[in-house]
N, C-alpha and C positions, 0 to 999 in steps of 0.2 A: 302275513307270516314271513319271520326270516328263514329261507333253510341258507344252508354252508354244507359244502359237500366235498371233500378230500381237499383241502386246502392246503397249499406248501408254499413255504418262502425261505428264502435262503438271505443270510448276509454277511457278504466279508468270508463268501466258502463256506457257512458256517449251516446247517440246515435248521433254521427255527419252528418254523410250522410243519409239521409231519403227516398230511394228511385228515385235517382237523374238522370235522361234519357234527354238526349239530341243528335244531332246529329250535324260533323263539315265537312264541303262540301271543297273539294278543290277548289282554287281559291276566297275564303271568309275569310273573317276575323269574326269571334265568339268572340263578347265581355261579355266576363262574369262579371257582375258588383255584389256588394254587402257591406254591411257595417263589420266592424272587427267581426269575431268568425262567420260568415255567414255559415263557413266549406269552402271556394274555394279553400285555399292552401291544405287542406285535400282533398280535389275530387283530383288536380294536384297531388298530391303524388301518389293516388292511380292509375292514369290513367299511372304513370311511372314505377307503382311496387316496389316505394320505402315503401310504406305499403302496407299492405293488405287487400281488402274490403271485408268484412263479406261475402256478396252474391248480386248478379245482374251478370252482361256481362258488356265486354266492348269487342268490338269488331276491329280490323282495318285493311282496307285492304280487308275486305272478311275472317279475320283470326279470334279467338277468340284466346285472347292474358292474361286472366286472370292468368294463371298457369305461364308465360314467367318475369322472370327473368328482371331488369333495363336495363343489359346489353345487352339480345336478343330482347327488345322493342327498343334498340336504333338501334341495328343491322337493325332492320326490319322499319327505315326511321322516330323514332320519335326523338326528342330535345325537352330538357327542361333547361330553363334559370329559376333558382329558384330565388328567393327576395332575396334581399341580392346581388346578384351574383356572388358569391364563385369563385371568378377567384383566381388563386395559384398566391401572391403577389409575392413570391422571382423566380416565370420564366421569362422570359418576354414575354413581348404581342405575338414573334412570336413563343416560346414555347409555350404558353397555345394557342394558336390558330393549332397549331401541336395535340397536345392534341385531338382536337375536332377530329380529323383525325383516330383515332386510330382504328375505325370499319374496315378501308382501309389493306390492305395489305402496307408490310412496304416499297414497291414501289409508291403503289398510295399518301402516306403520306410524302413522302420528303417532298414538297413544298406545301405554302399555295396559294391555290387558288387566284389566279388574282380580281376576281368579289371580295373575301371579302374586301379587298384595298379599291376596285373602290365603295362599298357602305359605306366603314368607314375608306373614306382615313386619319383621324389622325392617324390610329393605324398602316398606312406602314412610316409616319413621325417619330414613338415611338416605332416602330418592336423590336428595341434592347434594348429598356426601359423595367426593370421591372415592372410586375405588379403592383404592389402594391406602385408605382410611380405615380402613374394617379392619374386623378381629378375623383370622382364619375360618372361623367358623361363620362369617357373616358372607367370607367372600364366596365357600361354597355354596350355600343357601344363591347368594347371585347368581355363581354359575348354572346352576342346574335353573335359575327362575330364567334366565337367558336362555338356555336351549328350551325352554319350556315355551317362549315368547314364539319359535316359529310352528307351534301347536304341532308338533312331529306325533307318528305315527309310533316311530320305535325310539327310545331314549335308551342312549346308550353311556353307561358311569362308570368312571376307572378309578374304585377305590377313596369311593367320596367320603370314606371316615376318617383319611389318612390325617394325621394331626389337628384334630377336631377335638373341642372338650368333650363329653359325655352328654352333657345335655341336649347342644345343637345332634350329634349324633339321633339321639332320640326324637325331636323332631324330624332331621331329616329321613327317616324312616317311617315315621307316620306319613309323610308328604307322599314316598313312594307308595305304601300301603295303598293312600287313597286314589293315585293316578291307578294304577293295576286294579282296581275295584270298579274303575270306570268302565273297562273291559274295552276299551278301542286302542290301547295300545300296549303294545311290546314292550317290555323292559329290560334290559339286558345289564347287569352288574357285576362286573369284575372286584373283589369283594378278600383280603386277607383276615380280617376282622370274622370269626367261625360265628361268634354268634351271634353279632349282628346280622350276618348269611344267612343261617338257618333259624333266625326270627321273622326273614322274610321269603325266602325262597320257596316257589310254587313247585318249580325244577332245580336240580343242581348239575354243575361239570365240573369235576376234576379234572384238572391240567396239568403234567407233568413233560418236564422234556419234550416240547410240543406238539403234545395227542394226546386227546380226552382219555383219559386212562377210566374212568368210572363217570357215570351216571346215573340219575332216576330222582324221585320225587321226593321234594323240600321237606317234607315229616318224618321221611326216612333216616337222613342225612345222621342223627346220630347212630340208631341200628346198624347202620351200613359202613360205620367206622372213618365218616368224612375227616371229624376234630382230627385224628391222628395222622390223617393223610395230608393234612394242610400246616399243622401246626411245626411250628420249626423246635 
């Protein structure tokens, strides 16, 4: 389990995270919704260790992981698929998904996993295509089979509909559906897109001006008046 407990970050004077506590259960999906400069992709950063948060906990596993480095949070079962999704264009799909692999010993990492094929069969159609070959929606589907590659514990996704056609969208929602039904891991999605979120959401967070302003459980989400809190 992840918890997060009074989290703050500041930048440039500016205070982004205000205290921000929540908690990610395996076998759920945690949709964190909110509108642009909310701070989410700042909470995700800090939850990777790719910043630093002033002061709170973040805990996972049973561990406190504040002090631990991007590369020993990934060691210890987390992924993160940033915006954008930073796949390396000049490898191709089966390098950068090798990539993903790298926590492995250089035995366990020859070969990519069977299962990532089998949830994002284009990318064993394009194995030998470079990255930076794909359609946007091909190069997500990569990204997310990439951090999928070092079998993580909690995956964590920042807005993985953002310029995506319709369709891939709908696959990539099936893919998480079926990870979160496996019940060993945490899923945590930062998510603008309302009803793609509340097609998937087990839990939800509202994020506003950097603190969960609202929470509680993904079937709620309309009764509880999320759409109008997120929609701009």
């Amino acid at each position: 389990m992840l918890q997060v407990q009074e989290l703050h970050q500041y930048y440039s004077g500016s205070h982004i995270l205000r205290g921000v506590s929540f908690t990610a259960q395996p076998g759920e999906i945690t949709c964190l919704l909110g509108r642009n400069g909310a701070g989410k992709t700042t909470l995700l950063k800090c939850l990777m260790g790719l910043i630093p948060a002033r002061s709170g906990s973040v805990t996972w596993q049973n561990q406190a992981i504040m002090q631990r480095k991007p590369h020993q949070r990934v060691q210890a079962g987390m992924a993160y698929v940033p915006q954008g999704r930073e796949i390396f264009p000049r490898l191709t799909v089966e390098e950068n998904l090798l990539l993903g692999m790298s926590r492995f010993s250089a035995r366990e990492a020859r070969e990519v996993p069977d299962e990532i094929y089998q949830l994002f069969p284009v990318l064993r159609a394009m194995k030998q295509r470079r990255g930076g070959d794909l359609s946007g929606g091909q190069q997500q589907q990569l990204a997310i089979g990439r951090a999928l590659a070092s079998r993580p514990q909690l995956l964590i996704l920042d807005e993985p509909t953002e310029g995506i056609q319709p369709s891939v969208i709908k696959e990539i929602g099936e893919v998480i559906r079926q990870l979160a039904r496996r019940g060993d891991m945490a899923i945590l999605l930062v998510e603008q897109f309302y009803d793609f979120a509340a097609d998937l959401a087990d839990q939800y967070l509202v994020m506003s001006r950097g603190t969960i302003v609202q929470q509680g459980r993904g079937e709620n989400m309309e009764a509880d008046g999320v759409r109008g809190m997120v929609t701009i």
